[in-house]
Kinemage of the C-alpha trace (Angstrom):
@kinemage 1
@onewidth
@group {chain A} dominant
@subgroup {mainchain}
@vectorlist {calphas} color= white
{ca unk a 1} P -1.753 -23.819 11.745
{ca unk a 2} L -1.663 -20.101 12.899
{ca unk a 3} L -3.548 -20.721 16.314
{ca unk a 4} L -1.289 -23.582 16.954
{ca unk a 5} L 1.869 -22.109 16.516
{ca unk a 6} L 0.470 -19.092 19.091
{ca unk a 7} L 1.412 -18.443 22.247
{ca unk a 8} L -1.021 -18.474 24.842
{ca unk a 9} L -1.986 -14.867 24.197
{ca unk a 10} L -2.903 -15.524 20.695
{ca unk a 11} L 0.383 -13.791 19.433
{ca unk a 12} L 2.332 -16.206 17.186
{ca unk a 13} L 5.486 -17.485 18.483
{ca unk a 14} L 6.915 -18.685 15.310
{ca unk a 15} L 6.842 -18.681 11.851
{ca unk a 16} L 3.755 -20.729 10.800
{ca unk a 17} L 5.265 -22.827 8.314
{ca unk a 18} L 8.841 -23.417 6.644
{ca unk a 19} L 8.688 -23.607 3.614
{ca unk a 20} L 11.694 -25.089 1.158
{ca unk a 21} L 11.233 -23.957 -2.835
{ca unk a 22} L 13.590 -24.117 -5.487
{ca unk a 23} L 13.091 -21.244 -7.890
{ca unk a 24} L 15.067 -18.797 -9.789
{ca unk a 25} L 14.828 -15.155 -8.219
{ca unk a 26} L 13.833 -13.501 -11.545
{ca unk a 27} L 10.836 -15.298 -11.376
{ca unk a 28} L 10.419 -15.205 -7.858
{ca unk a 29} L 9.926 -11.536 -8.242
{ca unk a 30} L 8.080 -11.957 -11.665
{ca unk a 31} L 10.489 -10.403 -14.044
{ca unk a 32} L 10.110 -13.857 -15.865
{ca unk a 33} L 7.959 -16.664 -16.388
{ca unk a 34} L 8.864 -19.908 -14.472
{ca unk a 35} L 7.940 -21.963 -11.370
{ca unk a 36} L 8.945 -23.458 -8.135
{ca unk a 37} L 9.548 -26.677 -7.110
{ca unk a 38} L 9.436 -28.141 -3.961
{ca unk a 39} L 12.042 -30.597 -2.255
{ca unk a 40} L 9.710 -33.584 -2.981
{ca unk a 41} L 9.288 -32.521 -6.818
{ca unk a 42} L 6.159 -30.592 -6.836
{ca unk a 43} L 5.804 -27.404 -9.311
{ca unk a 44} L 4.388 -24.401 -7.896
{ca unk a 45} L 3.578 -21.313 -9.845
{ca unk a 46} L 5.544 -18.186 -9.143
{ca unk a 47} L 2.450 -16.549 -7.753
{ca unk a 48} L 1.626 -19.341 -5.270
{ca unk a 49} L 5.645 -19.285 -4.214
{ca unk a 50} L 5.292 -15.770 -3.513
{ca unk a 51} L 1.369 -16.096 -1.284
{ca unk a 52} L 3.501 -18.764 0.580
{ca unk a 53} L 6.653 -16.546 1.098
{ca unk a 54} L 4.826 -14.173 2.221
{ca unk a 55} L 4.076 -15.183 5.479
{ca unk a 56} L 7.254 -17.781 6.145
{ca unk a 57} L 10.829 -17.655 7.031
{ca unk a 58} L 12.737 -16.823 3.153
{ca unk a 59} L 16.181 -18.054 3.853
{ca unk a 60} L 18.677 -17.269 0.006
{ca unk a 61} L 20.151 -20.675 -0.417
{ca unk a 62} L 22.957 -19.578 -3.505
{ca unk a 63} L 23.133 -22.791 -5.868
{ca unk a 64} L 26.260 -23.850 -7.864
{ca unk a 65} L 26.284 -25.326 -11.564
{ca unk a 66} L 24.968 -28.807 -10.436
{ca unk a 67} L 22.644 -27.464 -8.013
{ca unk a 68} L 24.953 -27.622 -5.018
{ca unk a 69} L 24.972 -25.511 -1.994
{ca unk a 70} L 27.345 -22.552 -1.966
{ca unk a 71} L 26.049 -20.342 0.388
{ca unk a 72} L 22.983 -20.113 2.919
{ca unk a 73} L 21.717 -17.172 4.232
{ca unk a 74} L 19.733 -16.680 6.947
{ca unk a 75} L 16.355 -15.918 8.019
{ca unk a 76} L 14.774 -12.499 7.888
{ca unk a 77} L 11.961 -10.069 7.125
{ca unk a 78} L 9.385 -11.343 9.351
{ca unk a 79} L 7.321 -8.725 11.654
{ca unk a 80} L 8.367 -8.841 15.183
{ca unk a 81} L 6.219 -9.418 17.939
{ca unk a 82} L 6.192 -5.904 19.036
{ca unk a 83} L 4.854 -5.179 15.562
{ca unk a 84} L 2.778 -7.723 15.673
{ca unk a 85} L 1.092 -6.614 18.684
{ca unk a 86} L 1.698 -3.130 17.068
{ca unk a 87} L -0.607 -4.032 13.905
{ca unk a 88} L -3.237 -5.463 15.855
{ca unk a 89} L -4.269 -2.902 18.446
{ca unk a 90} L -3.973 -0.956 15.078
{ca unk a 91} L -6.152 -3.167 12.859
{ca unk a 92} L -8.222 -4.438 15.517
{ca unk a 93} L -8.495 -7.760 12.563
{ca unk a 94} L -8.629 -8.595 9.023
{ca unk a 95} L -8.304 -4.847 7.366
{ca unk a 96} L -9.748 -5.789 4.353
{ca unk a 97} L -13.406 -4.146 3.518
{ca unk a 98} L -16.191 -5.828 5.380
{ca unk a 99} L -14.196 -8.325 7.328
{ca unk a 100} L -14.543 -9.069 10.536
{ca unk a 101} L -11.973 -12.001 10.990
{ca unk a 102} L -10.063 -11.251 14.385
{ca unk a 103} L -6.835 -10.360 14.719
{ca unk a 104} L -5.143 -13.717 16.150
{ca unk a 105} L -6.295 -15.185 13.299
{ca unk a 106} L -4.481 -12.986 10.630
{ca unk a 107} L -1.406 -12.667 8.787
{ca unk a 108} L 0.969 -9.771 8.890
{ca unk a 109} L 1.665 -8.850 5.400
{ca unk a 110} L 3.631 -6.234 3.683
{ca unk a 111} L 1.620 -4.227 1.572
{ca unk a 112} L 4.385 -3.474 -0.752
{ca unk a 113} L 5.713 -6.621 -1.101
{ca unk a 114} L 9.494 -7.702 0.440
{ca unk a 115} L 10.366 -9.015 -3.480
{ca unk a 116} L 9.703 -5.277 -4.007
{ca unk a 117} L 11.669 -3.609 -1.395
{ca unk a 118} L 8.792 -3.361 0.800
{ca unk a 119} L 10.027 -2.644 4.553
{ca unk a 120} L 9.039 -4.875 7.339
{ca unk a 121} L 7.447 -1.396 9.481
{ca unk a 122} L 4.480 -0.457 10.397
{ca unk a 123} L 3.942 1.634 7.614
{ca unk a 124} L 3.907 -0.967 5.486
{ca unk a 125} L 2.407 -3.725 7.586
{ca unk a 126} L -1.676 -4.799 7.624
{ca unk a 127} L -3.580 -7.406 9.304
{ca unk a 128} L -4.990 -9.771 6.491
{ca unk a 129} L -7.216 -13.100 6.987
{ca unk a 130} L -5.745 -15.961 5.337
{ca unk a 131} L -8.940 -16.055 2.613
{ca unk a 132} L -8.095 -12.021 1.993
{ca unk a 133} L -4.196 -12.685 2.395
{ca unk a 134} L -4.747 -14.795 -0.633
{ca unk a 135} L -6.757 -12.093 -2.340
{ca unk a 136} L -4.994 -8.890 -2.411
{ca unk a 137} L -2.090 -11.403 -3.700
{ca unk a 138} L -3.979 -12.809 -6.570
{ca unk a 139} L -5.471 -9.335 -7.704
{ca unk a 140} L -2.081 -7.967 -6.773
{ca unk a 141} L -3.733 -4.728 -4.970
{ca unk a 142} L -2.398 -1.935 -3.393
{ca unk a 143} L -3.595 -0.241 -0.065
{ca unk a 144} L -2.954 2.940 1.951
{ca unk a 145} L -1.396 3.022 5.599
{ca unk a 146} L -2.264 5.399 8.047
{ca unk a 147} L -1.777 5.510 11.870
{ca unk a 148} L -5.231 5.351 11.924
{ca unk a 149} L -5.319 2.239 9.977
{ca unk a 150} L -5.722 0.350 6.121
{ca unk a 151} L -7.429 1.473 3.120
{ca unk a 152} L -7.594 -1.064 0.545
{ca unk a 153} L -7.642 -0.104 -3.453
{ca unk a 154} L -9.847 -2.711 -4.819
């Protein structure tokens, strides 16, 4: 869905999906147990919430008692295109170890997670493949960012 959303210089033009979940932010972050659901019913684990937030437009939708709308937010946290194009004459493609996915075909993720008060910089930014996206998520690891590029702890 990546390549299709790109523009024709391989630099994504939008987000690549939206995504609508319905989850309590304690577990969202994991300082509980719980799951997502979706708008058609489906339950998601917190940890495949998150992989999908990840990479999509989060927009806080504040619920009332019976689950009505009291406030919507708006979209944010993304990486720009400048940092986009920023990351990848950095990362040259997928930074994990031994990967030579290239870059218009990764995500931009924040190495310390948004949930936990990761910034949306450079610093904190690294090209991932969608197969390694979904790795470093599941084993949760942690990398090192340099101007020079990404040093995953695995």
């Amino acid at each position: 869905m990546q390549r299709g959303v790109a523009s024709t210089d391989g630099i994504p033009t939008t987000d690549k999906a939206k995504v609508v979940v319905l989850m309590d932010l304690d577990a969202l972050v994991g300082d509980v147990r719980g799951t997502g659901t979706t708008l058609t019913g489906d339950v998601l684990s917190p940890g495949v919430v998150r992989r999908l937030a990840c990479d999509a437009e989060i927009i806080p939708m504040v619920l009332g008692a019976d689950s009505e709308p009291l406030d919507v937010g708006r979209g944010r946290r993304l990486f720009t295109r400048g940092q986009r194009l920023a990351l990848i004459a950095r990362d040259r493609g997928c930074t994990y170890p031994g990967c030579t996915v290239p870059p218009t075909w990764c995500d931009a993720h924040h190495v310390v997670p948004w949930h936990r008060g990761g910034l949306t910089c450079l610093d904190n930014g690294a090209l991932l493949c969608q197969r390694h996206h979904t790795v470093v998520h599941e084993r949760d690891l942690r990398a090192t960012v340099t101007a020079a590029g990404v040093t995953w702890h695995t």
